[in-house]
Backbone as numpy.savetxt, mean C-alpha at the origin, in Angstrom:
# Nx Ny Nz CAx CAy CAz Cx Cy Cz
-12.93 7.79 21.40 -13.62 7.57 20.13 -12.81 6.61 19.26
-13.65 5.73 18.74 -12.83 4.89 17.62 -12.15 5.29 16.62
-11.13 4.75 16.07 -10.12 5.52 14.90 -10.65 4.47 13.48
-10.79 5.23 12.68 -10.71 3.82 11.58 -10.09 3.99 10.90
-9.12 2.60 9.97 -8.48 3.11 8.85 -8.43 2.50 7.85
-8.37 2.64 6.66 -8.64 1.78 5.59 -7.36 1.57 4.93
-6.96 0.24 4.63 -5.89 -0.44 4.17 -6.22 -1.22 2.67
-5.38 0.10 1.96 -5.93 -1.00 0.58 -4.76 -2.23 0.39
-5.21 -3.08 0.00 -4.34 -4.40 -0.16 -4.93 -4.85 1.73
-5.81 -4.99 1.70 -5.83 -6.19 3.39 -5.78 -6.95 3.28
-5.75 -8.01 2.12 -5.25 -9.28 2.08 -3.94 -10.18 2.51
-3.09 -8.78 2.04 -1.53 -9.01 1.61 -0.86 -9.23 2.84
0.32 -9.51 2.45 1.08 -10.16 3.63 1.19 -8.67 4.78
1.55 -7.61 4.57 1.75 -6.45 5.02 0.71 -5.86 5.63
-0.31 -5.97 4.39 -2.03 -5.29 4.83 -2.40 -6.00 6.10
-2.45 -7.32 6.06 -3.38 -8.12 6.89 -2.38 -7.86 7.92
-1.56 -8.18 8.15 -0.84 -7.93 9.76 -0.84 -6.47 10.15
-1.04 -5.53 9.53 -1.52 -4.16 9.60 -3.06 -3.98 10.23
-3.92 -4.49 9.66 -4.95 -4.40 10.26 -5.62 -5.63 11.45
-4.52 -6.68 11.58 -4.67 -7.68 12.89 -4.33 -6.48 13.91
-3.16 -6.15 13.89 -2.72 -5.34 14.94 -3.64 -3.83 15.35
-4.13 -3.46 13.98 -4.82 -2.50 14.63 -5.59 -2.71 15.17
-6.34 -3.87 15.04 -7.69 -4.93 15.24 -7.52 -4.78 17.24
-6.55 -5.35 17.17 -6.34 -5.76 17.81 -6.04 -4.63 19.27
-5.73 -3.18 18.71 -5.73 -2.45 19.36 -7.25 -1.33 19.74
-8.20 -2.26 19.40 -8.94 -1.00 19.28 -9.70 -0.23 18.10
-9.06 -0.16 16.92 -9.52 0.60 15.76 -10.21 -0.61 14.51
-11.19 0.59 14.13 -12.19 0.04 13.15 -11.24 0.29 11.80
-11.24 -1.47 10.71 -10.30 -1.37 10.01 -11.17 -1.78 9.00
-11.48 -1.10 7.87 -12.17 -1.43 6.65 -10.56 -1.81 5.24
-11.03 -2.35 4.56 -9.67 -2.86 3.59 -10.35 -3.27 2.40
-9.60 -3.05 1.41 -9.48 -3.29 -0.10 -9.20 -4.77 -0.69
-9.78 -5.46 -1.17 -8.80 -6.36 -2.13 -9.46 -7.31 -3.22
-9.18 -7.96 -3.99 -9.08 -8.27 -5.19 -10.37 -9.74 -4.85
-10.42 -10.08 -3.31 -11.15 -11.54 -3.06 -12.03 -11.16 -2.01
-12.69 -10.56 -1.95 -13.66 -10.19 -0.89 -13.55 -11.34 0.36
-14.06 -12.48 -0.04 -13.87 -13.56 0.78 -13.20 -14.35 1.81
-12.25 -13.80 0.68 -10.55 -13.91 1.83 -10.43 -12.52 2.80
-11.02 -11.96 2.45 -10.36 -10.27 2.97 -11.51 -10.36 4.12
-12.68 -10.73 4.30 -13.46 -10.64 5.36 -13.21 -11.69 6.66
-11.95 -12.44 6.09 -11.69 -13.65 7.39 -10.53 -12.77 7.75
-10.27 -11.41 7.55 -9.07 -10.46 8.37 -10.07 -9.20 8.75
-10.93 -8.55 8.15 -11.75 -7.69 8.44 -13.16 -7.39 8.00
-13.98 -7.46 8.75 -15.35 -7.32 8.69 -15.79 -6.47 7.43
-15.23 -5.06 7.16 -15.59 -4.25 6.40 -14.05 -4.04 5.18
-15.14 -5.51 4.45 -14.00 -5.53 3.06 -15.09 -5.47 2.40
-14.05 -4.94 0.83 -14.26 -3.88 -0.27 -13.97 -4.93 -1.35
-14.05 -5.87 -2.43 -13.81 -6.24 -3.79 -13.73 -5.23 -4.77
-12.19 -4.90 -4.72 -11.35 -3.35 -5.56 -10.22 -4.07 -6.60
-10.58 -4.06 -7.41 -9.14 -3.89 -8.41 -8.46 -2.57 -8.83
-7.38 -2.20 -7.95 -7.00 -1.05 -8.29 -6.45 -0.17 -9.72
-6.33 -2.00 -10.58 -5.91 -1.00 -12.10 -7.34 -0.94 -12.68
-8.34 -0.80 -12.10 -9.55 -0.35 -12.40 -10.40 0.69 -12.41
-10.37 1.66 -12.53 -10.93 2.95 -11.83 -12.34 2.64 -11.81
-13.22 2.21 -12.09 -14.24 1.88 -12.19 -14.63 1.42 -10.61
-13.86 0.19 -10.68 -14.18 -0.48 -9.42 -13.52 0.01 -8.37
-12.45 0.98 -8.05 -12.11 1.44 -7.25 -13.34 2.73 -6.85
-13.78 3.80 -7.68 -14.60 4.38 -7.64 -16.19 3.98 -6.80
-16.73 2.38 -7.42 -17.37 1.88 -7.35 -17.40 1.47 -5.38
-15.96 0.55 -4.99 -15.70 0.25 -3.99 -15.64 1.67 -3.00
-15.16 2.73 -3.72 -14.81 3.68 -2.27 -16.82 4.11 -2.14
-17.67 4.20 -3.02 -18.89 4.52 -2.94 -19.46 3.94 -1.77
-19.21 2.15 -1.84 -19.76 1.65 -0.92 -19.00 1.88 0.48
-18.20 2.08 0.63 -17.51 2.53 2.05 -17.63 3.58 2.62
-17.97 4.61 1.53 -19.06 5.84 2.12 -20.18 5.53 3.20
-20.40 4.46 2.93 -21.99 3.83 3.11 -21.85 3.00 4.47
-20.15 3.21 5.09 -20.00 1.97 5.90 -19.29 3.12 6.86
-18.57 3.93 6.53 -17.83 4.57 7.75 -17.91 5.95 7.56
-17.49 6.67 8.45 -17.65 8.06 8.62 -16.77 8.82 8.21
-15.50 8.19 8.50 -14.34 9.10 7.67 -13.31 8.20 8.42
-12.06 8.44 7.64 -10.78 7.59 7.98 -9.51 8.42 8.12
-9.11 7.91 9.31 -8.13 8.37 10.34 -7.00 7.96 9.63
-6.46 7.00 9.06 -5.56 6.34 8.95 -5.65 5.51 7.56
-4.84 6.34 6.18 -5.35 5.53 5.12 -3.65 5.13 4.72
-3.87 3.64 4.50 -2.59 2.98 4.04 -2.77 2.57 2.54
-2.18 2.21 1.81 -1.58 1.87 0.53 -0.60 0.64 0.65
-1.42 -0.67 0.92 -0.18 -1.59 0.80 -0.27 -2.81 -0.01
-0.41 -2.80 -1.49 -0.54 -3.17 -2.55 0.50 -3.08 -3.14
0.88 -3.88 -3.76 2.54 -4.07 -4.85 2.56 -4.93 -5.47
3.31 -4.98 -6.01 3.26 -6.49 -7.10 4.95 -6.02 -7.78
6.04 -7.27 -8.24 6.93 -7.50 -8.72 7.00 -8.40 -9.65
8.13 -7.72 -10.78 8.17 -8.75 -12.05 10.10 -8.95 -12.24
10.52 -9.96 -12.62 11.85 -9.54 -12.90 12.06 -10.80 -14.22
12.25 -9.22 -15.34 12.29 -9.87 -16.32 13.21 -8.95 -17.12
14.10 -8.85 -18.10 14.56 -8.33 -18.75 13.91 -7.09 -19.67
13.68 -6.08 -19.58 12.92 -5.19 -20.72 12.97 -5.30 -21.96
14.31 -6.59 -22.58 13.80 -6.84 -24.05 13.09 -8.30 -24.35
12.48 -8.96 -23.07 11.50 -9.70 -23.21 10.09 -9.30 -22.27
10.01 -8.37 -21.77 9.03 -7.98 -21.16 7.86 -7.73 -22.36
6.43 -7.77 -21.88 5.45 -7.37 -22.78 4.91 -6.66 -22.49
3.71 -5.45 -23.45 3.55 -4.48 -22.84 2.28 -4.63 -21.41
1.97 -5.86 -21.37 0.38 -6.19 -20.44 1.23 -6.42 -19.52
2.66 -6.86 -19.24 3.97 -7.39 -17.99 4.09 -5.83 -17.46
4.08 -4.71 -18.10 5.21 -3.68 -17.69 4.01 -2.88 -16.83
2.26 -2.98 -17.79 1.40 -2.16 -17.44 1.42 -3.06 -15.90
1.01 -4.06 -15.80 0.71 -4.70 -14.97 1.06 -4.31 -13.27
2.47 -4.27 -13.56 3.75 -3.67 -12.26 3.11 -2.35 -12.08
3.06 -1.14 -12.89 2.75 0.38 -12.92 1.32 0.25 -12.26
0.54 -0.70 -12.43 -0.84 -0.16 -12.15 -0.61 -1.04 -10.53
-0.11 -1.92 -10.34 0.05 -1.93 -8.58 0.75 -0.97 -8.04
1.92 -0.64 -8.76 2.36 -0.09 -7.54 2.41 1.49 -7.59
2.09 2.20 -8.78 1.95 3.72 -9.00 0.69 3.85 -9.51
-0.01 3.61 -10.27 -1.39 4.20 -10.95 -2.22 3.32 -10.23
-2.28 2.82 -9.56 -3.25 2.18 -8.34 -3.06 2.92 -7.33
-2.19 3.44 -6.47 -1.81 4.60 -5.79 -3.28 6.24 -5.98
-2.60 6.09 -7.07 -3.44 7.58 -7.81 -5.36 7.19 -7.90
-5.61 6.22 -8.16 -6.69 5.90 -8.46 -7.79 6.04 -6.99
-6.63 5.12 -6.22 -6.78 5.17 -4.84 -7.34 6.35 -4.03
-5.89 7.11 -4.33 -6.07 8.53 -3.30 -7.12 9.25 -4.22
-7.43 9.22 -5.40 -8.04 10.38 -5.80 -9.58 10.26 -5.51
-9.81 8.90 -5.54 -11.63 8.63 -5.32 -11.87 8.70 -3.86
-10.88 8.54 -3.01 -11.50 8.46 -1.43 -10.54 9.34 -0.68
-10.06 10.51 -1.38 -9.69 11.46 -0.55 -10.84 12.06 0.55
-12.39 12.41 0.01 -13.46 13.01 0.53 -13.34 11.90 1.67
-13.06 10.78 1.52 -13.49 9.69 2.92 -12.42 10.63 4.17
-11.17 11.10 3.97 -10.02 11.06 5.29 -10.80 12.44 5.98
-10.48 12.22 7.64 -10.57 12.90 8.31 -9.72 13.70 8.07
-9.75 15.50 9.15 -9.19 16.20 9.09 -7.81 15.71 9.69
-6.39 15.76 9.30 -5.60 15.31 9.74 -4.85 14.23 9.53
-5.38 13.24 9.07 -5.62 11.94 8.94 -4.33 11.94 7.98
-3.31 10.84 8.01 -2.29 11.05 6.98 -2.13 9.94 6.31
-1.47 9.97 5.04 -1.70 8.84 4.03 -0.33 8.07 3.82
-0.25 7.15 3.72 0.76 6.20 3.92 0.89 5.02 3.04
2.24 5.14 2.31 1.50 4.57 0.79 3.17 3.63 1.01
3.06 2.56 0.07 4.28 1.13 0.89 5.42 1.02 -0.53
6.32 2.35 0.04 7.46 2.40 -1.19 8.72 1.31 -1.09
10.00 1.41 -1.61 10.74 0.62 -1.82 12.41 1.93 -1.62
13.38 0.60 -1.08 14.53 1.63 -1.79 14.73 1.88 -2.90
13.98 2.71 -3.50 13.93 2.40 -5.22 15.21 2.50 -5.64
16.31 3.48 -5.34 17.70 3.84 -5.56 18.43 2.25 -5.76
17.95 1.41 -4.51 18.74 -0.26 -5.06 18.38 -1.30 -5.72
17.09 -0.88 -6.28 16.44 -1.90 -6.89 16.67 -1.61 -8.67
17.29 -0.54 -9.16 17.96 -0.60 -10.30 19.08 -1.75 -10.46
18.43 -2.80 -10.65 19.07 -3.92 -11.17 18.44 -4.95 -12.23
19.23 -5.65 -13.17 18.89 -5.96 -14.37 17.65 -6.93 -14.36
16.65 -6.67 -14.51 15.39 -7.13 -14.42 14.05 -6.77 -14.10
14.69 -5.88 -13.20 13.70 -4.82 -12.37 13.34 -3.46 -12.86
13.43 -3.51 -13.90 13.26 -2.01 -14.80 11.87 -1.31 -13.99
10.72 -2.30 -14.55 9.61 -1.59 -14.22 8.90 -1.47 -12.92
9.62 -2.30 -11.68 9.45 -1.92 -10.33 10.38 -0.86 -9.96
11.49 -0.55 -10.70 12.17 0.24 -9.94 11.56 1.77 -10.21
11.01 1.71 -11.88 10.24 2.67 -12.50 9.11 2.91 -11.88
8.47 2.31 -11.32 7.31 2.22 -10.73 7.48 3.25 -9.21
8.54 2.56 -7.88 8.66 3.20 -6.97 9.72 4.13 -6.85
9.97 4.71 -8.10 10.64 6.02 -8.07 9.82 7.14 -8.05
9.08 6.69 -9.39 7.59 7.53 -9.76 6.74 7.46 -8.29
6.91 6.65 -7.54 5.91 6.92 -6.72 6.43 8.05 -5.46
7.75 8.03 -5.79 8.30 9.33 -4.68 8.13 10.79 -4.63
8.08 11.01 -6.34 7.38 11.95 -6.59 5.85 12.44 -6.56
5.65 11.34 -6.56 3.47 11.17 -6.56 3.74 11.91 -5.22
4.40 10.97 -4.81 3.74 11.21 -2.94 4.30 12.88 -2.34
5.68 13.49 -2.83 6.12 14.69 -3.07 5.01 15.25 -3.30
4.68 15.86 -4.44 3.69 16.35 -4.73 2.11 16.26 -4.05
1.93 15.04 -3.88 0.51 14.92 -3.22 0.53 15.64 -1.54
1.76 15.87 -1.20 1.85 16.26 0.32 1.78 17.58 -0.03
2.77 18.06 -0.98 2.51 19.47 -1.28 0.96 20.30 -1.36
0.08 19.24 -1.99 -1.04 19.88 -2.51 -1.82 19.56 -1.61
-2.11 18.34 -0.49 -2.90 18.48 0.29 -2.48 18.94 1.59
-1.50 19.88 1.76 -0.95 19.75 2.96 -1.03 18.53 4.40
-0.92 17.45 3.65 -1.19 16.71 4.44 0.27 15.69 4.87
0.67 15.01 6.00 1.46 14.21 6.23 1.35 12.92 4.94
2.25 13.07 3.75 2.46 11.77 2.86 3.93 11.14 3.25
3.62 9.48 3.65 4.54 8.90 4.11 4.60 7.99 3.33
6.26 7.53 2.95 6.33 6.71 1.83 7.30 5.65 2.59
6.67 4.25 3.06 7.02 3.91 3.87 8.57 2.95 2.82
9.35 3.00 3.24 10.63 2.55 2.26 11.55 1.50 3.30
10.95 0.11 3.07 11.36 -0.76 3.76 12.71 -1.35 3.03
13.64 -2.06 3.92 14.26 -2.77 3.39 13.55 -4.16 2.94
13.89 -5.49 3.26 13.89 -6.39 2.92 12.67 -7.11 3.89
11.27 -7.61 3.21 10.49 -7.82 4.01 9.77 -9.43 3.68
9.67 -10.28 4.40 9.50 -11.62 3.98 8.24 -11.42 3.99
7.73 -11.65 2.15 6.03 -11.83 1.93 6.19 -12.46 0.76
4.90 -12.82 0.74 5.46 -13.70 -0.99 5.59 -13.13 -2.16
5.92 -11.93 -2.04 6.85 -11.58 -3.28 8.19 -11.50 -3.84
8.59 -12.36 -2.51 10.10 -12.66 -2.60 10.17 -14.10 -3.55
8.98 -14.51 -3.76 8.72 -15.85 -4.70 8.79 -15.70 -6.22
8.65 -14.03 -6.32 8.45 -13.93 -7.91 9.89 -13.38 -8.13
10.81 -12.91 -7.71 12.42 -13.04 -8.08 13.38 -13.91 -7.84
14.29 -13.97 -8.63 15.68 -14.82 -8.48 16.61 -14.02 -7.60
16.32 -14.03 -6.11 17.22 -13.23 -5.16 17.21 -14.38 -3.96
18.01 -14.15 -3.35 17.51 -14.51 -1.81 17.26 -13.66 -0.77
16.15 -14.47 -0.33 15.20 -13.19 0.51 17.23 -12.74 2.00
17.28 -11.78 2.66 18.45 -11.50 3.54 17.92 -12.06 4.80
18.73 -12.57 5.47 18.77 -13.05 7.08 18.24 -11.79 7.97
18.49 -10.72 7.56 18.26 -9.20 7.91 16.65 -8.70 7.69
15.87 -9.61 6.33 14.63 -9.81 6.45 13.63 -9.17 7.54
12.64 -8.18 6.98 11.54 -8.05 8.38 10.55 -8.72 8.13
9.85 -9.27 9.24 8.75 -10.10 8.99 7.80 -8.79 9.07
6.51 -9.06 8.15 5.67 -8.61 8.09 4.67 -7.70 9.29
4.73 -8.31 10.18 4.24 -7.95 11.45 5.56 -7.32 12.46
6.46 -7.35 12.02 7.33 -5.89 12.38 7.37 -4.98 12.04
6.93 -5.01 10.75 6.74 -3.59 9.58 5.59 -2.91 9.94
4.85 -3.99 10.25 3.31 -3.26 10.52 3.47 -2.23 12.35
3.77 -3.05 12.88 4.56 -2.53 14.45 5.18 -1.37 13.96
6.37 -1.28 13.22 7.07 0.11 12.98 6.18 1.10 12.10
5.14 0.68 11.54 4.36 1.76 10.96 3.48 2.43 11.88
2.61 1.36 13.15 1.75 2.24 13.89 2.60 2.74 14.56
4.33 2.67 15.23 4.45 3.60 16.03 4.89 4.97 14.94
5.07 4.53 13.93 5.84 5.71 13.47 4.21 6.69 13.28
2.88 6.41 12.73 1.76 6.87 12.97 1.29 7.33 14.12
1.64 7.01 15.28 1.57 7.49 16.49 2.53 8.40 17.05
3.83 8.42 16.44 4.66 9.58 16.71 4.75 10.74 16.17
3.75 10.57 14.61 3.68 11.46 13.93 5.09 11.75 13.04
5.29 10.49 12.98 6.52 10.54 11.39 6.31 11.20 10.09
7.31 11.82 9.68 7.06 12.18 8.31 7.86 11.36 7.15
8.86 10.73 7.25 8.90 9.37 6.43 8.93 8.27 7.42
9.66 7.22 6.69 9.79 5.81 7.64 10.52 5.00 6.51
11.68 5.36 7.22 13.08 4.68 5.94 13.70 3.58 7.23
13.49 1.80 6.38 14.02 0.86 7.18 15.27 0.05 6.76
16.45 0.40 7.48 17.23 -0.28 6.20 17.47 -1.54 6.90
């Protein structure tokens, strides 16, 4: 029987090589993102979702009711980075970061929980948040700390496998919006995605890459 799984962010550098490969193995991959257009030249069954939207996230999981039966395999791989000092940050800069990478999370899981199969585990795309306390990064680091706890808690309450996938250093273009250099140690995108389906197939309960 076919597996399907829905990848919010399928656009993204992470998403889309996530769902090539699943593509590619077999499984029906429906995905989230901000350009419909773009998102249907990676998968057939794309969604136009803005996740700091509840509206349209609500709106989008409705229509995917309408498209699949239930989902085996729900990922979270949406993020966004800012690096700016917190006494020039503004408050539309700080909301901005929080609603990709934590209150887009929540918006997420809460409207299309009814979509996951029995079993089915959720897999949401954290950070070493512990090293990213550095001067600029206030509100990403704020962001995927808070999200360790989301995901704590959300495993608690649904008894379900919550995996907070906590990569090191991964070449996508968000290494464009800081003053760092991306590391030689770097994973490409489509290794990350590789170490997530096996760790999904082994039945991991985190997936820490340093």
């Amino acid at each position: 029987m076919t597996k399907t799984a829905l990848i919010w962010g399928v656009s993204g550098g992470i998403g889309s090589a996530l769902a090539k490969l699943l593509q590619s193995e077999g499984w029906e991959v429906a995905g989230t993102t901000r350009n419909e257009v773009k998102a249907r030249q990676i998968v057939p069954l794309a969604f136009e979702v803005d996740v700091s939207n509840p509206t349209t996230v609500r709106e989008g999981v409705a229509a995917m009711a309408q498209e699949i039966s239930g989902v085996d395999w729900w990922v979270y791989a949406i993020g966004d980075i800012l690096s700016k000092p917190i006494s020039e940050m503004n408050e539309n800069e700080w909301q901005q970061i929080l609603n990709a990478n934590l209150t887009g999370v929540f918006y997420a899981i809460h409207e299309s929980m009814p979509l996951l199969s029995e079993g089915a585990p959720i897999y949401i795309l954290g950070a070493v948040s512990e090293r990213m306390r550095l001067p600029g990064l206030a509100v990403y680091a704020a962001a995927k700390a808070g999200l360790e706890s989301f995901a704590e808690v959300l495993r608690k309450e649904t008894k379900r496998t919550v995996v907070v996938v906590r990569p090191g250093a991964v070449s996508t273009e968000l290494w464009k919006k800081v003053p760092f250099r991306l590391p030689v140690t770097a994973l490409r995108a489509e290794d990350l995605a590789r170490k997530m389906y096996s760790a999904y197939q082994n039945n991991y309960k985190e997936l820490f890459l340093d």
